[in-house]
C-alpha positions as CSV (number, residue, x, y, z in Angstrom):
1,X,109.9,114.2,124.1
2,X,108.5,112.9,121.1
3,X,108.1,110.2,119.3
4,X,107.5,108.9,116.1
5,X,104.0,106.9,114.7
6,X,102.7,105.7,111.9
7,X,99.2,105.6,110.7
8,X,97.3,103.6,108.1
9,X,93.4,103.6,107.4
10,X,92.0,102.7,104.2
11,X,87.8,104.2,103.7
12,X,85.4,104.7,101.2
13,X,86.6,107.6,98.9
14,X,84.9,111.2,100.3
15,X,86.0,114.8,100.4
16,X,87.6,116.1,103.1
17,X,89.7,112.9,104.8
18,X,93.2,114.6,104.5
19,X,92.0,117.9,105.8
20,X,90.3,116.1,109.1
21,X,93.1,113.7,109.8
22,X,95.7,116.2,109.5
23,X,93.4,118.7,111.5
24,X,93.1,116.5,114.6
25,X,97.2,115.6,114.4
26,X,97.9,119.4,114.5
27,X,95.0,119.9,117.6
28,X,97.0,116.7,119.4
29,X,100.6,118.6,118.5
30,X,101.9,116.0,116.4
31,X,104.1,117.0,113.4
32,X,103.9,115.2,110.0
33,X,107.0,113.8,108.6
34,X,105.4,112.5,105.7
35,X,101.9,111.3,104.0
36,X,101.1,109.2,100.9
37,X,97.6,108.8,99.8
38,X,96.0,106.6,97.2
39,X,92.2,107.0,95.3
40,X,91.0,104.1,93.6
41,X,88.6,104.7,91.0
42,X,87.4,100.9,90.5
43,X,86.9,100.3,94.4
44,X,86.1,103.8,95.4
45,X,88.4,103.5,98.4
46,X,90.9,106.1,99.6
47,X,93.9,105.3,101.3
48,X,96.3,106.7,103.9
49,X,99.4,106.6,105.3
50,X,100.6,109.4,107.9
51,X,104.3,109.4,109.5
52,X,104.0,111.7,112.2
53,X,105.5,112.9,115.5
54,X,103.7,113.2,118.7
55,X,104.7,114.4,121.9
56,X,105.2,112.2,124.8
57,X,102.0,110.5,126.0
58,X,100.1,111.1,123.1
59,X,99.6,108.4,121.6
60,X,96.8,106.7,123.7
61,X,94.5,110.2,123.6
62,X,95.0,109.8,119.6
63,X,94.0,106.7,119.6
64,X,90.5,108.0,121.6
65,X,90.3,111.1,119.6
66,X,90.6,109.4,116.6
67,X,87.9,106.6,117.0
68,X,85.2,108.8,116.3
69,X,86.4,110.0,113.0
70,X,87.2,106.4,112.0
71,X,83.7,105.4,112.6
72,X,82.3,108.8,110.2
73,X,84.2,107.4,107.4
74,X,83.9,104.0,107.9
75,X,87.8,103.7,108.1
76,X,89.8,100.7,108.8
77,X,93.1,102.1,110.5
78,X,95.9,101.4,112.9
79,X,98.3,103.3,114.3
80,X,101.7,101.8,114.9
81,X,104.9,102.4,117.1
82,X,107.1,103.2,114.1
83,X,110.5,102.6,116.5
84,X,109.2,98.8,117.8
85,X,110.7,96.6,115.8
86,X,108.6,93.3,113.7
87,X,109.5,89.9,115.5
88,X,110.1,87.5,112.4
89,X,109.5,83.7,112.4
90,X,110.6,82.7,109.3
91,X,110.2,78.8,107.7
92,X,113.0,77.3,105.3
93,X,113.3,73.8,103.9
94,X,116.1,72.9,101.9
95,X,117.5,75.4,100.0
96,X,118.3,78.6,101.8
97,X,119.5,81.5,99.2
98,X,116.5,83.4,100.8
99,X,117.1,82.6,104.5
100,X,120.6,83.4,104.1
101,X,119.5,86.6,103.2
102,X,117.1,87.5,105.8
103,X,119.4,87.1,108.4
104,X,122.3,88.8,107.0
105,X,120.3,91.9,106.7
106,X,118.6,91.7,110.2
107,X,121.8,90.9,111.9
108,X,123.7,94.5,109.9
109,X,120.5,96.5,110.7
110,X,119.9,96.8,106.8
111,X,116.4,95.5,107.6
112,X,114.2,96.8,110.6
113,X,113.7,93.5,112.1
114,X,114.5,91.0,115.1
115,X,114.4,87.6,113.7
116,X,112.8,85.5,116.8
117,X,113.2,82.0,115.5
118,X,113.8,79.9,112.0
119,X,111.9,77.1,111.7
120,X,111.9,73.7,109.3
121,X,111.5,70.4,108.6
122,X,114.9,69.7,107.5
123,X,118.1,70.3,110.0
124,X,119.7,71.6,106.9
125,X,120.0,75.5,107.8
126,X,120.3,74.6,111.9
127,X,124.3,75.5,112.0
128,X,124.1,78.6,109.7
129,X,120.8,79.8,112.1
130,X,123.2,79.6,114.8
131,X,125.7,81.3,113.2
132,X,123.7,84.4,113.5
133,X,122.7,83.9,117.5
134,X,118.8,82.6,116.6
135,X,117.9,79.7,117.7
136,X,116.5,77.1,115.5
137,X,113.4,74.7,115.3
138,X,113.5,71.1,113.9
139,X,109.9,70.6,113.1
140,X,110.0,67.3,110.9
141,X,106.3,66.6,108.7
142,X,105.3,63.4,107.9
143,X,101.8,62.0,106.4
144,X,100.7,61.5,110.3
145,X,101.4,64.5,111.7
146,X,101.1,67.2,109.8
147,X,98.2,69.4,112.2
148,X,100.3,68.5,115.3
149,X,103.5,70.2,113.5
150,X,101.3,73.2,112.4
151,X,99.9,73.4,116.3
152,X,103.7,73.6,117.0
153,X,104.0,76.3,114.3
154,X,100.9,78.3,115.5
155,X,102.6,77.7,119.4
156,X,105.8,79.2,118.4
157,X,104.2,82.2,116.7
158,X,102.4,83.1,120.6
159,X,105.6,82.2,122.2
160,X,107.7,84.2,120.7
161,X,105.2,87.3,119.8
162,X,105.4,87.3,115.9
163,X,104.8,89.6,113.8
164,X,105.2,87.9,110.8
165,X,105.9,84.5,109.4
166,X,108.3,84.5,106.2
167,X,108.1,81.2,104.3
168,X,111.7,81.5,102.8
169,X,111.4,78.8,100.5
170,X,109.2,77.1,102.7
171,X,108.2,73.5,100.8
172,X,105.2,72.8,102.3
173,X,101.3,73.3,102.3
174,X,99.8,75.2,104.1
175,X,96.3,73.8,105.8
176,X,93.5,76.2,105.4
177,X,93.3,76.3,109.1
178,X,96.9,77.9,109.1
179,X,96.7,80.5,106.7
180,X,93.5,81.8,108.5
181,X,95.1,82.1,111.3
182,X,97.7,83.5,109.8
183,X,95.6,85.6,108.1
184,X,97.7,89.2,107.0
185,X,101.2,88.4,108.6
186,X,102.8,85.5,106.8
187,X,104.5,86.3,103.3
188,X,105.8,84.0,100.6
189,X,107.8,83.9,97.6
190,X,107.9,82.0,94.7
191,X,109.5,81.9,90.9
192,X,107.2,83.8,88.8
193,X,106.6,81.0,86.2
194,X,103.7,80.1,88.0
195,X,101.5,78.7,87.0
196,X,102.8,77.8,83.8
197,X,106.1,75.7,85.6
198,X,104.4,74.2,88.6
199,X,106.1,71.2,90.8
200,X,109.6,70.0,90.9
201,X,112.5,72.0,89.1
202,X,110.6,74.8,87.6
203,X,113.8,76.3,86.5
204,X,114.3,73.0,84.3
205,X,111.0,73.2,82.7
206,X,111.7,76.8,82.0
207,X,114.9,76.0,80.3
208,X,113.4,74.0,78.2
209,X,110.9,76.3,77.0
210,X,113.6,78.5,75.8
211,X,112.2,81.4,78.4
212,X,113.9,84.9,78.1
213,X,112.2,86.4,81.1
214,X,112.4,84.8,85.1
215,X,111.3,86.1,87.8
216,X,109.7,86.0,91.4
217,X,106.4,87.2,93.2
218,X,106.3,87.7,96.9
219,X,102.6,87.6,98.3
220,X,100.4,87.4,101.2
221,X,99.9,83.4,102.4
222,X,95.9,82.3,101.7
223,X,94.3,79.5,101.4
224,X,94.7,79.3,97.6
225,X,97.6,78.5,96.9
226,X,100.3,81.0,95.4
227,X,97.4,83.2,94.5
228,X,97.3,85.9,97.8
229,X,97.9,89.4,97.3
230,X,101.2,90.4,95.1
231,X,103.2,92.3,97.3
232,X,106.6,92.5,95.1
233,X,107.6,91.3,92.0
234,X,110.8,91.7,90.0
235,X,112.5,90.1,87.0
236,X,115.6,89.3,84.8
237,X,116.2,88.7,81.2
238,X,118.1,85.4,80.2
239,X,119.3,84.1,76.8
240,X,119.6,81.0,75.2
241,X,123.5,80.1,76.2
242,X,122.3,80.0,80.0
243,X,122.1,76.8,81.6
244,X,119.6,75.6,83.9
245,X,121.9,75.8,86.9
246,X,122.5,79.5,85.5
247,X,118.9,79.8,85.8
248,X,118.4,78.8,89.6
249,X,121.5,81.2,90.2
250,X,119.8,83.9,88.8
251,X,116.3,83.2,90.2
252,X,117.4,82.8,93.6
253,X,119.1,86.0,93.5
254,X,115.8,87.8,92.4
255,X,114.0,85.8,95.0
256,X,116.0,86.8,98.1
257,X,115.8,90.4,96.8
258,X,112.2,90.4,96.1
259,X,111.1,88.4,99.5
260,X,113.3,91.4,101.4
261,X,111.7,94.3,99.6
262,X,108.1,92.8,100.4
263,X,109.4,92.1,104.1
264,X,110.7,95.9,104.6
265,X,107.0,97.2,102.9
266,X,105.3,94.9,105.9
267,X,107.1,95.8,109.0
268,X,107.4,99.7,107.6
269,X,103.6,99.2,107.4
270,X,103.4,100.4,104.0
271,X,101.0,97.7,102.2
272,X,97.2,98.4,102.6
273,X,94.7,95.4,101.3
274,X,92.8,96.8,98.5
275,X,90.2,93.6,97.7
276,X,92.5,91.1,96.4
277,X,95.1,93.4,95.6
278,X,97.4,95.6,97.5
279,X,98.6,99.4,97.7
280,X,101.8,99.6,98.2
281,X,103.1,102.9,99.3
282,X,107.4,103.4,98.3
């Protein structure tokens, strides 16, 4: 019976990597469903990504097997269940265009994903979580306890086995503590304008600059903040007759798309780090 993998390694940039990989998947039986592969010339790195079949009990011998050839070319690589489906923990404040989204996608199976748990410090979003059968944390922040609600974050994430933390819209900082331990699995989204429009109503202050471009950038969660590795980005041309309620109408639309796209390339294990940048394999 087989079953389906994927595998990911990223390695300095040598000949023959291909031709050993794919040597050792056709000595273990497994059949290749499809391989994208990436040179950078700047970083010198090479990387991978294999969807394969193996046959029943395979996977723990490749996993041996493969070990070996990892440590020859200095490879960091995983190999990944491609049928188990990400657990999501995703945090919302007030407005909820991109929640909204998320869920409606996970519950129609248009995204490969469970969502485990929303969290927020508003109640705002609590009835239309449980509109969709996922239950729903109240996490309020004040000046006082902001470390003791990000220990209740961090609990929630072992509780419920996350994957990945989506911060749909989330309105709050991050502590440095956080994002390291969050370190590769929590993605954010935000309106492109930064950092020209930053604070409160950025689609206001782009208004009145007369923009004719918006947009939105989803990225991996660091430390510095809004500047982690761009995962997705898109945009949308605007005109001079649009309001700026027009503006967040349009902007939350790209967001929601953009923040889903950047989701799907996580849990389909398509995005290998590249520095500060990414590789993002379609």
């Amino acid at each position: 019976m087989q079953r389906d993998h994927i595998l990911t390694l990223s390695c300095p940039d040598r000949t023959g990597i291909v031709f050993h990989v794919s040597a050792l998947l056709y000595e273990l039986g497994c059949n290749i469903l499809d391989a994208q592969q990436y040179g950078d010339e700047e970083t010198r790195r090479f990387f991978l990504r294999v969807h394969f079949d193996a046959p029943a009990g395979v996977a723990d011998t490749l996993q041996a097997r493969f070990a070996p050839l990892a440590a020859q070319h200095a490879m960091d690589w995983q190999i990944h269940d491609a049928q188990r489906r990400a657990r999501l923990l995703v945090l919302v404040s007030k407005q909820g265009h991109c929640l909204n989204d998320l869920l409606f996608r996970a519950h129609s199976r248009q995204l490969p994903v469970d969502i485990a748990a929303v969290a927020s410090n508003h109640d705002t979003f609590a009835s239309l979580t449980a509109s969709f059968g996922v239950p729903f944390h109240h996490l309020p922040v004040g000046p006082g306890n902001r470390a003791g609600q990000e220990a209740q974050l961090l609990a929630l994430v072992e509780r419920e086995r996350i994957d990945l933390v989506v911060l749909a819209r989330y309105m709050q900082i991050l502590s440095p503590a956080l994002c390291e331990a969050l370190a590769g699995r929590a993605i954010n989204i935000h309106h492109s304008f930064l950092p020209s429009f930053k604070g409160a109503q950025p689609y206001h202050q782009a208004h009145a600059r007369g923009v004719k471009i918006i947009g939105a950038t989803a990225h991996y969660v660091t430390a510095d903040l809004d500047e982690g590795p761009i995962i997705e980005q898109d945009v949308a041309h605007v005109d001079h007759a649009m309001t700026p309620r027009e503006l967040v109408r349009v902007g939350s639309d790209i967001e929601s798309r953009v923040l889903a796209r950047a989701v799907r390339r996580h849990v389909e294990h398509r995005i290998l780090r590249n520095g500060h940048r990414t590789v993002v394999f379609r």
